[in-house]
N, C-alpha and C positions, 0 to 999 in steps of 0.2 A: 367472761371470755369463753369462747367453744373448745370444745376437743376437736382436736381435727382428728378424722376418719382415717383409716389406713388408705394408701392410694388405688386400692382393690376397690373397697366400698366407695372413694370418691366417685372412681368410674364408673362402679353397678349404678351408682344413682345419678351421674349425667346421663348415663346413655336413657335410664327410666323418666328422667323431665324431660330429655329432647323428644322422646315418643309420645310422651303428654303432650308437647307442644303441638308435634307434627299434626297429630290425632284431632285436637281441638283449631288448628288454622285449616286444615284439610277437610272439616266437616260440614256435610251440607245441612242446609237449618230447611227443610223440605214441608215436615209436619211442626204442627204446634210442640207435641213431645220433644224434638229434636233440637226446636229453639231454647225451649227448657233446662235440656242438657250442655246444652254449649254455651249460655249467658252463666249458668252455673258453674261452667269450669272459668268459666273469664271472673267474674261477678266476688264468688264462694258465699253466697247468703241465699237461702231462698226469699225473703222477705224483698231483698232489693234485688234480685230476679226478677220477681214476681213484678214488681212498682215499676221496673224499665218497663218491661213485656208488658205492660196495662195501659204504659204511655204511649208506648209502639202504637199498639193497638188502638189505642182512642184517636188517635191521628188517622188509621187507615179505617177508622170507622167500625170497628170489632169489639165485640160483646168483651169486656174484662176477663181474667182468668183467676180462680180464687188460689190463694194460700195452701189449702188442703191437697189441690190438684195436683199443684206441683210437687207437693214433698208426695204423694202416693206417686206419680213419673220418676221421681227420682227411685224410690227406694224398689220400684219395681224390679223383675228381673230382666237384668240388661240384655240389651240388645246386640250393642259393637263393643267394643276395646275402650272406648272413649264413656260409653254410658258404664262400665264396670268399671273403669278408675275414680270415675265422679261418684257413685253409689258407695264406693269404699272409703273414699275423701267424707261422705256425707256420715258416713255409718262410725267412723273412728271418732268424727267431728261432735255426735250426738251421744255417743256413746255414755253413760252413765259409771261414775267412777262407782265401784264395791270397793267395799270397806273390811 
């Protein structure tokens, strides 16, 4: 079972996922980068990011996008509010435990 948070922290942290929310339903997917970053806040894998966006793409007739492209878009430096909450999601996500 969880601890539950003080009613302080519950707050801090609704109000910080309804702005992720906002952030990712409000975004416009314009360039390829931008699709990248918003299948990955819906998605959280780049590998099946990646396999949607290749499917996309092969229907509209577009050259594939490789695996590497997208983790360098992601870990680049962000852009908006939405590309820095995904980059920090991705960076805690991969992060290598020390010992």
């Amino acid at each position: 079972m969880r601890i539950l948070p003080t009613v302080y922290k519950a707050k801090t942290e609704i109000a910080r996922l309804e702005k992720y929310v906002f952030l990712d339903e409000s975004y416009r997917e314009q360039t390829l980068e931008k699709q990248i970053i918003k299948h990955y806040a819906y998605i959280g894998s780049i590998s099946k990011t990646v396999a949607h966006l290749n499917e996309k793409r092969a229907n509209e007739g577009l050259a594939p996008i490789e695996l590497a492209y997208a983790k360098e878009v992601i870990q680049s430096k962000p852009a908006d509010a939405l590309h820095r909450m995904v980059r920090t999601r991705y960076r805690q996500k991969t992060r290598h435990l020390q010992y």
